[in-house]
C-alpha angles and dihedrals in degrees: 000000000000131000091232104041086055098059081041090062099037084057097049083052083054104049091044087054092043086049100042083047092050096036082055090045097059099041090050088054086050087052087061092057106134116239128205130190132172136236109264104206138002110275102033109163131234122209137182097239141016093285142072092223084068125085123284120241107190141307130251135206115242125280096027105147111235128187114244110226100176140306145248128192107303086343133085135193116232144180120212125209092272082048103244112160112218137149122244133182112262091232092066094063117090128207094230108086129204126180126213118231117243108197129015091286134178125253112213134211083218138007097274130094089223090059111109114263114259093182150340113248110199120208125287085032106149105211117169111249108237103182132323132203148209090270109078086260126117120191107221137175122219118214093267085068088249116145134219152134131269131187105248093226085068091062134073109204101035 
């Protein structure tokens, strides 16, 4: 063979190798995406393990945002804001998501800090999380129905 179309070759083996490592590289980012879910009902139990033959750990009020971990089966494995790990039952997770304000925060009319303040919310406030952006903003809805903005950094379960 020539001397050419083997560097040409060599080069082609390591571009493959340069685009699978990056290819893996990126799914495996997507993989690490955070997923919240909310409490679906009061009373919603927490166990020790994936059965409800195992201990409880505590109960919960309805739309409290909880970190998921993993899953098993009907069960998943969450993390709440203090970061305590339990399993709960599927079925006592909702699609609608709040979040729970961390620190006296500002509610705003827009996503701006310069938008005029429609509330306080104090910590522990739960408010449904309507969409957030690219920007640090969620737009939330208090239980009034009225609408705003919050800095993300504010909000535990975004």
């Amino acid at each position: 063979m020539n001397k050419p179309l083997i560097n040409l070759m060599a080069r082609s083996a390591l571009l493959s190798r340069v685009f699978a490592v990056s290819l893996l590289a990126v799914m495996a980012s997507g993989a690490q995406a955070i997923e919240y879910r909310s409490t679906a009902r009061h009373g919603v139990i927490f166990y020790d393990a994936p059965a409800e033959t195992s201990a409880k750990r505590f109960i919960l009020s309805a739309n409290i945002p909880l970190e998921v971990m993993s899953e098993q089966g009907d069960w998943l494995r969450v993390r709440d804001r203090d970061g305590t790990l339990s399993w709960i039952k599927k079925s006592d997770v909702a699609t609608r998501r709040f979040v729970q304000v961390n620190r006296l925060s500002d509610v705003r009319q827009a996503a701006n800090p310069q938008s005029p303040i429609l509330f306080k919310a104090e910590r522990n406030l739960l408010l449904e999380r309507i969409d957030a952006s690219n920007t640090g903003w969620i737009k939330v809805k208090y239980r009034d129905g009225q609408t705003g903005y919050i800095r993300i950094e504010d909000v535990w379960g975004a």
